[in-house]
N, C-alpha and C positions, 0 to 999 in steps of 0.2 A: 586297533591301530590309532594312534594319536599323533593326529598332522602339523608341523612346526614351520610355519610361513616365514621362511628368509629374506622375504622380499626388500625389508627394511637396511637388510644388509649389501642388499646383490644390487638394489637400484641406484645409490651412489654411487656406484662403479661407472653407470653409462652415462652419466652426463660432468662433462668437464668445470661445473662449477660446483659438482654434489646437489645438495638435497639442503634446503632450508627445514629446520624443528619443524617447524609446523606444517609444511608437506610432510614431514614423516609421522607428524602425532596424527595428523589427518588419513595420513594412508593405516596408520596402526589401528583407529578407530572402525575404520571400514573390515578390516580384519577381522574386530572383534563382534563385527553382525553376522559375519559371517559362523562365527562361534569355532575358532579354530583354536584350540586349546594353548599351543605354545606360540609367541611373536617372539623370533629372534631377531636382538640387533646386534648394531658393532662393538666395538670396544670404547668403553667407557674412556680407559687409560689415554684412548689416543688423541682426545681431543674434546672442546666444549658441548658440540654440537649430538656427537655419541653423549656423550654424558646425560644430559640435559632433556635430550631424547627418552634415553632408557627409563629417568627418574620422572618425566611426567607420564610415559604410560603406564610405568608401572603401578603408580597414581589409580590411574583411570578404567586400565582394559579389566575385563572379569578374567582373560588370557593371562596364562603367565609368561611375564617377561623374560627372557632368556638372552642377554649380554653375551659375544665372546669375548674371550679370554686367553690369553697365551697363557702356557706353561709356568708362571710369574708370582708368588704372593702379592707384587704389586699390581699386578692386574686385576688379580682377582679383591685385592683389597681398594680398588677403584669402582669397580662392578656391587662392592658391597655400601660404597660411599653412598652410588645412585640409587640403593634402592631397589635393589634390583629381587624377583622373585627368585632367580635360579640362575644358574650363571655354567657354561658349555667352555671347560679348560682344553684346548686347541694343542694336539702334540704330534707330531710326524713318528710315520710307523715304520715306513719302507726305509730301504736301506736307502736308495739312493735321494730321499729329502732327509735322512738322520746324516749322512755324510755334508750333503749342498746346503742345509738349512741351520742345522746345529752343531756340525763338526762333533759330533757324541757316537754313546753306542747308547743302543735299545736303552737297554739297562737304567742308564745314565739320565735321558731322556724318561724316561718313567718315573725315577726318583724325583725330577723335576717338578711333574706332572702329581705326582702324591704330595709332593708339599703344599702345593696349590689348589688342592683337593682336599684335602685336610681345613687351610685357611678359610675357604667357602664354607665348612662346615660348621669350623669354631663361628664362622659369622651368622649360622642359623638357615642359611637357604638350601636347597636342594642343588645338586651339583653334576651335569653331562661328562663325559669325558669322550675330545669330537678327535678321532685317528686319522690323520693325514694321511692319505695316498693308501689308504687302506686297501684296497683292492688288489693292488700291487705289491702289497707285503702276503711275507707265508703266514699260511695257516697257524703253525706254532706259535707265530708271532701273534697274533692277534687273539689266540684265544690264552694263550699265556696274558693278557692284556685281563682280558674276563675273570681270571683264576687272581690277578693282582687285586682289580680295584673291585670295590661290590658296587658301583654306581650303574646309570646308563649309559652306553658305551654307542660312541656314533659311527658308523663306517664309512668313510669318506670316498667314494670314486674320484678323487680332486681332480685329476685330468679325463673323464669323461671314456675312457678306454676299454668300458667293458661293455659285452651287451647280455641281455636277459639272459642264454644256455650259461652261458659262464659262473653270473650274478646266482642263480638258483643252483647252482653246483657249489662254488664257494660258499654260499651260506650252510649248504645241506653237511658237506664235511666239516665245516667249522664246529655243527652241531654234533656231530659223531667226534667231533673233539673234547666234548661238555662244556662246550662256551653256551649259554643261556639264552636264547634266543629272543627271550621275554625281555630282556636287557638292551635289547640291542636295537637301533638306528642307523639311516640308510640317508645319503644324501648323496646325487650323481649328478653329474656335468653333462652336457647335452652336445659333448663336442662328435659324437660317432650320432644322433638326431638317437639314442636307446635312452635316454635318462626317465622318462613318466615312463616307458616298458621295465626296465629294469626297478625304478619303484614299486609299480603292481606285482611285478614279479617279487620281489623281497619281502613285498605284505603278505603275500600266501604265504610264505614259511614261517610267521609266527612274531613275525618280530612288532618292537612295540613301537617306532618313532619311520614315521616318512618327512623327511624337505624336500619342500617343494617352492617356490614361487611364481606369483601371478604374471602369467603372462612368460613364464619361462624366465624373469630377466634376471640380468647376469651377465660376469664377464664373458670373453669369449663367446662363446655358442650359448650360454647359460646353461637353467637348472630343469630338473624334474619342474612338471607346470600343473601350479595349483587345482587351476580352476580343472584341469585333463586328470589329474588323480582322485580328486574329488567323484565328478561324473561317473567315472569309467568305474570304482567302488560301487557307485550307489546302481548303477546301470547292471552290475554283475547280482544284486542281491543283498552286498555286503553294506555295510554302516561305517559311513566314512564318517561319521562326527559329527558332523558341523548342520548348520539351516542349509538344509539343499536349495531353500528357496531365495536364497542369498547368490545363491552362486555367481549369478550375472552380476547382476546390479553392484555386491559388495567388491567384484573384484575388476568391475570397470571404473569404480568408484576409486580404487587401489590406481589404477594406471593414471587416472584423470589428477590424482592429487601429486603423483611422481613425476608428471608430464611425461608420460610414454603412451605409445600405441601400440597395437597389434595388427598387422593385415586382416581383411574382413573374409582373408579364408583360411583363418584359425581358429582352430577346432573350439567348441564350445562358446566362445567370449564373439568370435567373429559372425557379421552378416550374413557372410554366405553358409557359416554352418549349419543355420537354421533357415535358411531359405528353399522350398521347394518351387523346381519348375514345373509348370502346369503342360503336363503334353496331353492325357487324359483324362476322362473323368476321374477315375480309381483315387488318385492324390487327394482329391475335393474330399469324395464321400470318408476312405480310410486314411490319411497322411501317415499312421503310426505303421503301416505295412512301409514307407519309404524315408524311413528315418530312424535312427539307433536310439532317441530318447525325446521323451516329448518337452520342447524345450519350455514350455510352462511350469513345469515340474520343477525348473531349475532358474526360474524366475527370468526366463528369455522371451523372447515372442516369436511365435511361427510367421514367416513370410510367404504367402504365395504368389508366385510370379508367370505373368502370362504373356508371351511375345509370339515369335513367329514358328514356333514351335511347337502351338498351342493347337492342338485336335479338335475333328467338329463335335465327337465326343464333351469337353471341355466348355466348350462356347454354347454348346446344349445349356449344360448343366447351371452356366450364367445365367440365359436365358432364364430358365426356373424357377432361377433361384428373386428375380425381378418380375414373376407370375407375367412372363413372356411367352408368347407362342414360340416356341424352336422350330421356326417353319427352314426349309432349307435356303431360304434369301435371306434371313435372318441370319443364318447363322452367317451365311457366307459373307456378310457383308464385316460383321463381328469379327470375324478371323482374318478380315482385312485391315480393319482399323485396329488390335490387336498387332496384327505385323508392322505397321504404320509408327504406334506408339512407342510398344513396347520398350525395354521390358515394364513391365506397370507391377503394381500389387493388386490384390484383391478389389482393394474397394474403389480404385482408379476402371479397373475393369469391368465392373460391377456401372457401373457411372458410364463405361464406353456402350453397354451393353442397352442402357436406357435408353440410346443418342440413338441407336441403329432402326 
């Protein structure tokens, strides 16, 4: 599976004056510690700032660059201006975005799509082809798409509408249709909260490209979420690519350079996902019995936290741990000033435990 961080695309969307180059070469930087194979941006064609973008990472990152593209030889002959390593030509598949978006038929729309496929080639780079509304188009349709172009082919969920049982049933028949699965890429909207399910789910069937970006962002509800597809890979066994030890660091580094945040009880990136509460001892001695992955591994830091929920078990093992007697006034007084404080961390508690 080879992971393609959107983020560069999806984060413009949420703030109303966009993204200065250099928050975006800064957030594409952080990407590439991460060691995420492909960075997609915008569209070259549509502006300085896409441009300029595209043409210093591609510069820079060991990642290849990935521009979208509309259906256009002018697009794509913008995308080849900047530089670009690889360039993802953008075509609607459903009927009801071929009717609202292009006024075409399939056909018509593909022809499009192959001239612009074509010009990427004569320009020497590698060339995506990303299926609008894919998910909502037929079967035929789509693998008749696979049987046209020999490139890699992305399936779009653009309106976020499917969830995993579906996601692994459309792909499964698509491939009893001889569409190529090794071909094929997967990018989902998070508007039904299934987009990183329906990602993991897509990667077991064989295919070769997941989007995702950090932090989810995006318009609407956003997208499949980096740093969640990443983990939940590496946490199953699988080898999701990239410096696992990157994970935090490279894609808080990602939020911080976009000006976005996450709530601190989002999965992986957030505080409280790595936070356990101290009720008894058991968390001190094992914490990996109450936790899905050890967030050092993933370049996080374990928190422990002890308030008034904290056992005489627990405030024992403080003692101890500060070659204190755990006499039972001891403790009791510990589990006082712990409820008092609280919530503390470790070494605050550790500190309460000296005082008692």
């Amino acid at each position: 599976m080879r992971l393609c961080d959107i983020t560069l695309r999806a984060a413009p969307q949420l703030s109303d004056d966009g993204l200065t180059v250099e928050q975006r070469v800064e957030a594409g930087r952080a990407l590439d510690r991460l060691g995420v194979p492909l960075v997609g941006t915008g569209r070259p064609a549509a502006g300085a700032a896409e441009r300029e973008t595209t043409e210093r990472l591609a510069a820079d990152l060991s990642a290849d660059v990935v521009p979208r593209c509309r259906a256009t030889v002018d697009d794509v002959a913008a995308a080849l201006a900047a530089d670009a390593d690889a360039v993802e030509v953008v075509v609607p598949v459903s009927d009801a975005r071929l009717e609202h978006r292009l006024g075409c038929s399939r056909d018509e729309a593909f022809d499009r799509a192959s001239e612009a496929v074509l010009r990427a080639r004569e320009g020497g780079v590698d060339v995506h082809l990303a299926l609008v509304d894919a998910f909502r188009a037929e079967v035929p349709a789509i693998a008749g798409a696979f049987g046209r172009f020999d490139c890699p082919i992305v399936l779009a969920d653009t309106v976020g509408a499917r969830t995993p049982p579906f996601v692994a049933g459309f792909l499964r028949t698509l491939a009893d249709a001889s569409a190529d699965l090794t071909r094929a890429g997967v990018r989902f909207r998070d508007d039904l909260g299934c987009a990183t399910a329906n990602a993991l789910v897509a990667a077991e069937t064989g295919i070769d490209r997941v989007d995702a970006s950090v932090g989810g962002l995006g318009g609407r509800a956003g997208h499949a979420v980096t740093e969640e597809v990443v983990a939940a890979t590496e946490t199953r066994g699988a080898d999701a690519g990239v410096t696992v030890a990157e994970i935090v660091p490279a894609c808080s580094d990602v939020l911080r350079a976009v000006g976005a945040s996450v709530g601190e009880r989002k999965a992986v990136v957030g505080k409280a996902a790595t936070t356990l509460a101290v009720e008894d001892g058991a968390s001190l001695d094992d914490p990996a019995a109450f936790e899905p992955f050890d967030p050092g591994a993933f370049g996080g830091r374990r928190r422990f936290v002890f308030d008034s929920r904290t056992e005489p078990e627990a405030a024992r093992e403080l003692l101890r741990r500060i070659d204190r007697e755990p006499t039972a006034s001891a403790v009791e007084r510990l589990l006082e000033r712990l409820t008092e404080a609280g919530p503390v961390e470790r070494e605050t508690a550790l500190e309460l435990a000296e005082e008692v």
